[in-house]
PDB file of N, CA, C and O in Angstrom:
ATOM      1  N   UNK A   1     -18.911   5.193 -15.610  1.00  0.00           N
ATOM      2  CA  UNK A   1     -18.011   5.506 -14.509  1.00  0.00           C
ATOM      3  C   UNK A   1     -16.995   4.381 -14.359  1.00  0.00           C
ATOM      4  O   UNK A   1     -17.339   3.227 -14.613  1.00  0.00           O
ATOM      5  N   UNK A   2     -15.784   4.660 -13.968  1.00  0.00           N
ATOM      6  CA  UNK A   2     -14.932   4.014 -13.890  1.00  0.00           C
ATOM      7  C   UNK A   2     -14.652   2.924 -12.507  1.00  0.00           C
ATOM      8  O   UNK A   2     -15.147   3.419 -11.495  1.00  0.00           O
ATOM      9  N   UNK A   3     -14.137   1.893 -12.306  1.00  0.00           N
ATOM     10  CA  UNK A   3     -14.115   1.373 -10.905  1.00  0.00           C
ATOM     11  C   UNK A   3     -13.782   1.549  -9.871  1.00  0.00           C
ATOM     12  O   UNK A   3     -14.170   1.001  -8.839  1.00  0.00           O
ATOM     13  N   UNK A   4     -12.449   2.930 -10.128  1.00  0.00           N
ATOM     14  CA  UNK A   4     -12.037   3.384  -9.578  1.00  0.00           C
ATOM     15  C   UNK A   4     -12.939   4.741  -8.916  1.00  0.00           C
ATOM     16  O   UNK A   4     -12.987   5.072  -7.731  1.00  0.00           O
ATOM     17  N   UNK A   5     -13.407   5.187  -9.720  1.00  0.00           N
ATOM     18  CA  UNK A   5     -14.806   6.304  -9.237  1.00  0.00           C
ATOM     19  C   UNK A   5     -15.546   5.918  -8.626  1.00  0.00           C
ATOM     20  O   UNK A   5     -15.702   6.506  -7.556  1.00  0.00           O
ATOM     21  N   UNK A   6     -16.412   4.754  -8.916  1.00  0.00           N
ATOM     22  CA  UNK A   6     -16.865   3.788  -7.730  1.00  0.00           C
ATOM     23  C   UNK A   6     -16.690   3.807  -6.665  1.00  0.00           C
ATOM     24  O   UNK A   6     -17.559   4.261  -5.921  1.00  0.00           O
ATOM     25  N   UNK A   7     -15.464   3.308  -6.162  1.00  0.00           N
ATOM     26  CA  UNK A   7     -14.958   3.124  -5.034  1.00  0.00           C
ATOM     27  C   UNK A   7     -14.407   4.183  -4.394  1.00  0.00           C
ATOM     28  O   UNK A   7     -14.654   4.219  -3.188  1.00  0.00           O
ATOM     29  N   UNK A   8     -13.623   5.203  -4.903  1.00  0.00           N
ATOM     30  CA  UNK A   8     -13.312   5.897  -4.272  1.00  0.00           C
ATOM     31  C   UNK A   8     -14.641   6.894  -3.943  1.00  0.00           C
ATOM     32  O   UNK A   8     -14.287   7.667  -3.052  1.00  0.00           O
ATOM     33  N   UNK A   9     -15.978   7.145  -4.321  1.00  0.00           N
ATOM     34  CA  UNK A   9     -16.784   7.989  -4.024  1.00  0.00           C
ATOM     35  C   UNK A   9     -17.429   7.110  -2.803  1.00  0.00           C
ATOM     36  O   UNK A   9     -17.341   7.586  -1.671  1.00  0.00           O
ATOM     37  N   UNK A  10     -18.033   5.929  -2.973  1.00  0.00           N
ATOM     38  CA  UNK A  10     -18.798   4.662  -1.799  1.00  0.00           C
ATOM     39  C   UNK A  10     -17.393   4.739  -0.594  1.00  0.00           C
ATOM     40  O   UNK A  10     -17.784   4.638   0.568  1.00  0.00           O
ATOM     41  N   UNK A  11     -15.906   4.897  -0.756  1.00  0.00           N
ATOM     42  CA  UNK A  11     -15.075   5.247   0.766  1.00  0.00           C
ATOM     43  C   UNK A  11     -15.396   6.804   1.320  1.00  0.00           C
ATOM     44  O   UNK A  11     -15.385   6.975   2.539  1.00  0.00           O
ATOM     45  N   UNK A  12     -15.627   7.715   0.604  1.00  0.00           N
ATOM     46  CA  UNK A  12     -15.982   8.881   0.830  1.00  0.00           C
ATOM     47  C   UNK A  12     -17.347   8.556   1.540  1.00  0.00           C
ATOM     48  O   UNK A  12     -17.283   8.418   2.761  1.00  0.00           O
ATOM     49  N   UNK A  13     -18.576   8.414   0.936  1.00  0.00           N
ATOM     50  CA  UNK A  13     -19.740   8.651   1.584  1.00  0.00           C
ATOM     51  C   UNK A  13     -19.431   7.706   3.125  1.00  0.00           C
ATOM     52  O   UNK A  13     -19.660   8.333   4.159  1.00  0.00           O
ATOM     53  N   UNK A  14     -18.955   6.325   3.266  1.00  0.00           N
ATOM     54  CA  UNK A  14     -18.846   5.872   4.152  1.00  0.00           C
ATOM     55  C   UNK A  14     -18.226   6.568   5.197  1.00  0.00           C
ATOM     56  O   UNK A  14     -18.825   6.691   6.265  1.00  0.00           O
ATOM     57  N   UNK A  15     -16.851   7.149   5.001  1.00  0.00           N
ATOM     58  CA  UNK A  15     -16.580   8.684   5.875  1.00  0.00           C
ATOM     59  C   UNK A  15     -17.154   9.035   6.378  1.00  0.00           C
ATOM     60  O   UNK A  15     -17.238   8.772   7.578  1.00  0.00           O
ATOM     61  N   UNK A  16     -18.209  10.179   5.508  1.00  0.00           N
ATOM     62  CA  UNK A  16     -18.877  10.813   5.390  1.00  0.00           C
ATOM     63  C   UNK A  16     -19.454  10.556   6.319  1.00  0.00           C
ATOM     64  O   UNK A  16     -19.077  11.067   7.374  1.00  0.00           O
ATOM     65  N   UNK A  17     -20.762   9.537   6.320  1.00  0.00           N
ATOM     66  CA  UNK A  17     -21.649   9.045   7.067  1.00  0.00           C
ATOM     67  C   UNK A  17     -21.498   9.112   8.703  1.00  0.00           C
ATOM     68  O   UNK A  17     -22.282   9.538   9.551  1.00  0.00           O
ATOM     69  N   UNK A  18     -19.891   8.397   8.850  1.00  0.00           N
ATOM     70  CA  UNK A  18     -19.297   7.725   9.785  1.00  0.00           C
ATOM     71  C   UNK A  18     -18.923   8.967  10.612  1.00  0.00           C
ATOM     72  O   UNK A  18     -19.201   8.984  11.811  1.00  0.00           O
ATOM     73  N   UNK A  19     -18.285  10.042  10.008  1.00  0.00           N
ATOM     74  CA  UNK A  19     -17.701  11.675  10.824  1.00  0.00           C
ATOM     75  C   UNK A  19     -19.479  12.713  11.073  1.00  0.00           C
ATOM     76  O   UNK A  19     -19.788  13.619  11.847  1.00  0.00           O
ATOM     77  N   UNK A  20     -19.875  12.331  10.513  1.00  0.00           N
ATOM     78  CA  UNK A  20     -21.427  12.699  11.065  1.00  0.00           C
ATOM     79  C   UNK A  20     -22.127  12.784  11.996  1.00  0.00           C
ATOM     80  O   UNK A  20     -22.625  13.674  12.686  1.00  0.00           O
ATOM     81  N   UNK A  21     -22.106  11.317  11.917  1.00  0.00           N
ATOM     82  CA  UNK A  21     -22.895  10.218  12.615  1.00  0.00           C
ATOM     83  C   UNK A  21     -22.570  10.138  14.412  1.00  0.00           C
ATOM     84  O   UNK A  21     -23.286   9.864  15.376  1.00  0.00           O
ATOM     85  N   UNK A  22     -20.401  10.721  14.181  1.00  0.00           N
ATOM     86  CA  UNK A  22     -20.105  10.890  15.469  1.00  0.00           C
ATOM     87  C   UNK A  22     -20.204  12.161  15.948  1.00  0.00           C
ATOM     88  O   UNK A  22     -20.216  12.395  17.157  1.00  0.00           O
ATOM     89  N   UNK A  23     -20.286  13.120  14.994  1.00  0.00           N
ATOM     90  CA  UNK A  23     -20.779  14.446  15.545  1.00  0.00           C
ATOM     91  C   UNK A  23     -21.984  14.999  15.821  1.00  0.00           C
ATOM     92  O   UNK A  23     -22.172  16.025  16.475  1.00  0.00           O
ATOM     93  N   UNK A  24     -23.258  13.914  15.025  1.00  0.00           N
ATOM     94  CA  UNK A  24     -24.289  14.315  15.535  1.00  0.00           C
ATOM     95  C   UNK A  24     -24.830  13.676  16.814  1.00  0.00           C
ATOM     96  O   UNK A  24     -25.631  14.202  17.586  1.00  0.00           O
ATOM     97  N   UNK A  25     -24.287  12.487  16.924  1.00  0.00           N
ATOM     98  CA  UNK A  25     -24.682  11.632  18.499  1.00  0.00           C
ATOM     99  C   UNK A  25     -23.913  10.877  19.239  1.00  0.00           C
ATOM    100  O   UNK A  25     -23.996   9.812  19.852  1.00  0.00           O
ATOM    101  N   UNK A  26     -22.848  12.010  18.947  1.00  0.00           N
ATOM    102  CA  UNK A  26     -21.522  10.818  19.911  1.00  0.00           C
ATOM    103  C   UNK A  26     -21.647  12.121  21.311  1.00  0.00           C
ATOM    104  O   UNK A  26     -22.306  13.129  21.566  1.00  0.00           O
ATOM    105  N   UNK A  27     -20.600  11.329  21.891  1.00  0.00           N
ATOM    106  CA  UNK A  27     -20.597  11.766  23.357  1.00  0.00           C
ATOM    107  C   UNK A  27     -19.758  13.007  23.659  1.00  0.00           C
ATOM    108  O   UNK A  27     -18.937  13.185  22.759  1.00  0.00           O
ATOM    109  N   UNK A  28     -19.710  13.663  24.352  1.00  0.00           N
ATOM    110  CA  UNK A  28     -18.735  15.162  24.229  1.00  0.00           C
ATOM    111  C   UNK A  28     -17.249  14.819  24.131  1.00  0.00           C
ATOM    112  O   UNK A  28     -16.616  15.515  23.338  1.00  0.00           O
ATOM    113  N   UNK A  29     -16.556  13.843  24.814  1.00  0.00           N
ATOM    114  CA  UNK A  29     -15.567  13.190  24.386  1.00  0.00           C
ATOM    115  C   UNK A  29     -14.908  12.497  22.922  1.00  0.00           C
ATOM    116  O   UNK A  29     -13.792  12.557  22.407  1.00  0.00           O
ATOM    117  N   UNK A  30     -16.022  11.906  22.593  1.00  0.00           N
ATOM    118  CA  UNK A  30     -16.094  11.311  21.318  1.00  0.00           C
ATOM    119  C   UNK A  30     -15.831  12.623  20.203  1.00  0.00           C
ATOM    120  O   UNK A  30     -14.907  12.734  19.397  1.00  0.00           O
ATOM    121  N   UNK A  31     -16.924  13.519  20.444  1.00  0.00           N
ATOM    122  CA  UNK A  31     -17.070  14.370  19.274  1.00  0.00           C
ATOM    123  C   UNK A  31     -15.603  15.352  19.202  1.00  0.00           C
ATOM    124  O   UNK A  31     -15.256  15.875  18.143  1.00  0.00           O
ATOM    125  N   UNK A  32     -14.743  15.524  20.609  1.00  0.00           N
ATOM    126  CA  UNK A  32     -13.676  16.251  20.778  1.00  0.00           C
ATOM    127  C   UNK A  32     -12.693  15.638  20.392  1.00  0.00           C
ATOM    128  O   UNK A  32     -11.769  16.113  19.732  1.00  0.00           O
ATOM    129  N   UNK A  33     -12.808  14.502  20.778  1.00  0.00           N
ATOM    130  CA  UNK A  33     -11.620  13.367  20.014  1.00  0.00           C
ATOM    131  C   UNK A  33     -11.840  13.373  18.024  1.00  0.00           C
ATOM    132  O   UNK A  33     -11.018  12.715  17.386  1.00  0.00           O
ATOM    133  N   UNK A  34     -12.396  13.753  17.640  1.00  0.00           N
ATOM    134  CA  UNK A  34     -12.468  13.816  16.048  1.00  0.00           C
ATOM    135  C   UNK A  34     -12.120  14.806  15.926  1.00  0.00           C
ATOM    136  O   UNK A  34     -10.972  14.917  15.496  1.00  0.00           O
ATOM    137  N   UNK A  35     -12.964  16.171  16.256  1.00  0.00           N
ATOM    138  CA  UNK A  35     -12.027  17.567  15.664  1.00  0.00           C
ATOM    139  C   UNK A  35     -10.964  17.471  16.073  1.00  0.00           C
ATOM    140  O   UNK A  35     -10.078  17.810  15.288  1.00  0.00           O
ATOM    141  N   UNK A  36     -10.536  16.979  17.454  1.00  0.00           N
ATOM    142  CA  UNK A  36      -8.695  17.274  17.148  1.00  0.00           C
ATOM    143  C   UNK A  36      -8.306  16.071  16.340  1.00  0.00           C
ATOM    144  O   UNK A  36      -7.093  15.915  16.482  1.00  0.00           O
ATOM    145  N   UNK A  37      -8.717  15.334  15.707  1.00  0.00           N
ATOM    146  CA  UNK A  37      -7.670  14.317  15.022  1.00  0.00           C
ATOM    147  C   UNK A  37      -7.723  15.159  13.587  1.00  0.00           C
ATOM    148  O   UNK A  37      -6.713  15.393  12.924  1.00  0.00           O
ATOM    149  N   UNK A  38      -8.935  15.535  13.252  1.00  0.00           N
ATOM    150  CA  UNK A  38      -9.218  16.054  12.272  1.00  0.00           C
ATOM    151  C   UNK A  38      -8.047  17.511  12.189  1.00  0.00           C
ATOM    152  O   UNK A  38      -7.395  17.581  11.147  1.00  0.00           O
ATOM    153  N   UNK A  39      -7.860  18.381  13.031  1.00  0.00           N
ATOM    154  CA  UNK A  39      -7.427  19.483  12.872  1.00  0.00           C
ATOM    155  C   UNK A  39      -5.896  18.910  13.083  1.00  0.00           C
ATOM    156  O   UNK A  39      -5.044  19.777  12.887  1.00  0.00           O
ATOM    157  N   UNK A  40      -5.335  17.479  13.482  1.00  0.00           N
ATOM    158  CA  UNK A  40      -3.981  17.464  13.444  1.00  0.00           C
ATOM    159  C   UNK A  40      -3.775  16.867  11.975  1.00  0.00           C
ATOM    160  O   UNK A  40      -2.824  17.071  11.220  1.00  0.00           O
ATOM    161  N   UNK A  41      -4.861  16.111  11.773  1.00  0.00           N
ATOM    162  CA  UNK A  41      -4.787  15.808  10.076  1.00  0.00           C
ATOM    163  C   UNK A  41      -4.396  16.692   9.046  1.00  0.00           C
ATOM    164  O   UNK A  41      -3.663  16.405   8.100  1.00  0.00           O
ATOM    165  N   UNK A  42      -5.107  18.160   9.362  1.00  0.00           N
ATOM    166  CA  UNK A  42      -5.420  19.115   8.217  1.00  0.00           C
ATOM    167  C   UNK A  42      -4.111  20.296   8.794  1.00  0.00           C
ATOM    168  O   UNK A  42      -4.095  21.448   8.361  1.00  0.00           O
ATOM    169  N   UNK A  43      -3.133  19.817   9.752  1.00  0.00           N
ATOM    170  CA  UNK A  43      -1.608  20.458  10.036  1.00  0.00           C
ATOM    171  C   UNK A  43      -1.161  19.701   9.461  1.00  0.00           C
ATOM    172  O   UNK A  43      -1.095  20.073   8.290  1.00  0.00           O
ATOM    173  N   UNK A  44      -0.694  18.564   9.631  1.00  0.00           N
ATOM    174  CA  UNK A  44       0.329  17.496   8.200  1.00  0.00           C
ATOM    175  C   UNK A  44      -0.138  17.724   7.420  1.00  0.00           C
ATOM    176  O   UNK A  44       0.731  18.040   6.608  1.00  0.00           O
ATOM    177  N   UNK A  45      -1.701  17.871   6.687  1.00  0.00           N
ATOM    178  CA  UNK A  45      -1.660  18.254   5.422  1.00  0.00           C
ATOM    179  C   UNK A  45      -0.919  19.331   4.828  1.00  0.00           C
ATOM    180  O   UNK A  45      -0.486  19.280   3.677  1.00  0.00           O
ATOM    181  N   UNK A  46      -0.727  20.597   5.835  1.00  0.00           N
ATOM    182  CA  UNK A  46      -0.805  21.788   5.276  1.00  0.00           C
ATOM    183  C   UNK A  46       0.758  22.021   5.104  1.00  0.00           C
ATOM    184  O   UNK A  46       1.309  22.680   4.222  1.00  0.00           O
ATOM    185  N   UNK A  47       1.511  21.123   6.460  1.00  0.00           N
ATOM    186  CA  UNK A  47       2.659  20.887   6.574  1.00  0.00           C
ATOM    187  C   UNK A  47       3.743  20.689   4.955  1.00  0.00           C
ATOM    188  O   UNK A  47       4.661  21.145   4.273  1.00  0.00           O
ATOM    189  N   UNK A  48       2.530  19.447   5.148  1.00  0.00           N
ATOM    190  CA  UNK A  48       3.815  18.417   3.954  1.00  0.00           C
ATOM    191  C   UNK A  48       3.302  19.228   2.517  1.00  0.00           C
ATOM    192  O   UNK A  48       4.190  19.111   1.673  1.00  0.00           O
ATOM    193  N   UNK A  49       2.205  19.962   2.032  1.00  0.00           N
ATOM    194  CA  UNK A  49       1.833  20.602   1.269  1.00  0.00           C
ATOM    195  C   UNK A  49       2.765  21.949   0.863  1.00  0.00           C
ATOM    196  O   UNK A  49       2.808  22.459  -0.257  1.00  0.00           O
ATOM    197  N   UNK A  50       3.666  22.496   2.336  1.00  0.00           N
ATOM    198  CA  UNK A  50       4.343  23.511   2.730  1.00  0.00           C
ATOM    199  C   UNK A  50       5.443  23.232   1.993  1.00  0.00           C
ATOM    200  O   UNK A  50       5.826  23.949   1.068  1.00  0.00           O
ATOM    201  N   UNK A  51       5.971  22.241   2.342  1.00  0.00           N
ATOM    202  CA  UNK A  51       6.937  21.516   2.043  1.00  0.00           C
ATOM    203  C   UNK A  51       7.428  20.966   0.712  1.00  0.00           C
ATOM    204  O   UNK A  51       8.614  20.693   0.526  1.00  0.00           O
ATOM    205  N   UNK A  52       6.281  20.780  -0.399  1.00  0.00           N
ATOM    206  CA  UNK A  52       6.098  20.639  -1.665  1.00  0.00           C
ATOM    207  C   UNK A  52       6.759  21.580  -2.371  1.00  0.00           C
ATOM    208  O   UNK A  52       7.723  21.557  -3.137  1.00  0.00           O
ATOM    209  N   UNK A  53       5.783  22.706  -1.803  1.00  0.00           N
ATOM    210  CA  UNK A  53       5.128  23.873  -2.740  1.00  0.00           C
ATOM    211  C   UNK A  53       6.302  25.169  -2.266  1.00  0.00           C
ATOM    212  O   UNK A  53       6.449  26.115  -3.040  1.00  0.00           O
ATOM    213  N   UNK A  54       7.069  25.115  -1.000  1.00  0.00           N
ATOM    214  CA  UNK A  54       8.126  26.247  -1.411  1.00  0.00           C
ATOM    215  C   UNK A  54       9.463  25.717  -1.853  1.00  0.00           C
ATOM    216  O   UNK A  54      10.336  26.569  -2.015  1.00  0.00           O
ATOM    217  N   UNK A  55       9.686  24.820  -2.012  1.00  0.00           N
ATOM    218  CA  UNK A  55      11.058  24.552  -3.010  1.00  0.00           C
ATOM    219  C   UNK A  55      10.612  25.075  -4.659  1.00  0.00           C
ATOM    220  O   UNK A  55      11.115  25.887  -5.436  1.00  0.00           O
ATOM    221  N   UNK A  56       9.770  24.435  -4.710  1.00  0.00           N
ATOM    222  CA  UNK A  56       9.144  24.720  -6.226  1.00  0.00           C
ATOM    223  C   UNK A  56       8.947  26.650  -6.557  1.00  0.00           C
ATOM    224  O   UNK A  56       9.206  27.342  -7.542  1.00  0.00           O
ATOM    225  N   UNK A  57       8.473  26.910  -5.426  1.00  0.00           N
ATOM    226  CA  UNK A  57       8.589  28.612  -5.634  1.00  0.00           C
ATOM    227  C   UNK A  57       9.729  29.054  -5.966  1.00  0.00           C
ATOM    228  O   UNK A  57       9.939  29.571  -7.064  1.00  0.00           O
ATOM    229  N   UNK A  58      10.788  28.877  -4.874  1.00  0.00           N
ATOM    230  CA  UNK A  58      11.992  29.672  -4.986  1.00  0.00           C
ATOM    231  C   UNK A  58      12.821  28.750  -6.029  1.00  0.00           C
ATOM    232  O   UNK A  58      13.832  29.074  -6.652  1.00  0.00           O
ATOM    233  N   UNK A  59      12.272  27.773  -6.050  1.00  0.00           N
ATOM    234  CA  UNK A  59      13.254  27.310  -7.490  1.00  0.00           C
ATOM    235  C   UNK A  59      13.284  28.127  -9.059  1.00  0.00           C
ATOM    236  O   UNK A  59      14.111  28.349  -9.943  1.00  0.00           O
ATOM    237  N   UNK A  60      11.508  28.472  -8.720  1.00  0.00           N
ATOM    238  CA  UNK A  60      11.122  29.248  -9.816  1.00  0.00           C
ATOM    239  C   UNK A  60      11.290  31.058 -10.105  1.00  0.00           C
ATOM    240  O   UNK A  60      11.200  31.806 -11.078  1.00  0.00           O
ATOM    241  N   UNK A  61      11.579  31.192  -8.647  1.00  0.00           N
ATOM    242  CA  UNK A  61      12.395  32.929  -8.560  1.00  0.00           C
ATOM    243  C   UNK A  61      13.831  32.678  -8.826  1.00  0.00           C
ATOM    244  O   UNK A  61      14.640  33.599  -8.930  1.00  0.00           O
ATOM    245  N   UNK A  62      14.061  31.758  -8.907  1.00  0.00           N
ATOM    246  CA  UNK A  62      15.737  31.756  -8.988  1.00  0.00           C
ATOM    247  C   UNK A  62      15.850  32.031 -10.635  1.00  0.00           C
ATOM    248  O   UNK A  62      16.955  32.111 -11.173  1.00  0.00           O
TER     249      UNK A  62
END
């Protein structure tokens, strides 16, 4: 495995662990404060992903 595989899988599980850990015993506040960061995360994702991916379409109908 590479060093880079390494590390990037050991920042994942640490995540991992960490978004869990607050959803299985954090406080009703706590746990509400992650899904919405999480669900504004996964709108810029989908956003700037939007944003990629239809120039490239209609470039390709043209």
């Amino acid at each position: 495995m590479s060093a880079f595989t390494i590390f990037f899988c050991t920042g994942l599980l640490i995540y991992w662990t960490s978004r869990t850990r607050i959803l299985l015993h954090g406080s009703p506040a706590a746990i509400e404060a992650t899904l919405e960061s999480d669900l504004l995360r996964g709108r810029r994702f989908l956003a700037g992903l939007r944003a990629l991916v239809l120039p490239a379409i209609s470039g390709m109908a043209l």
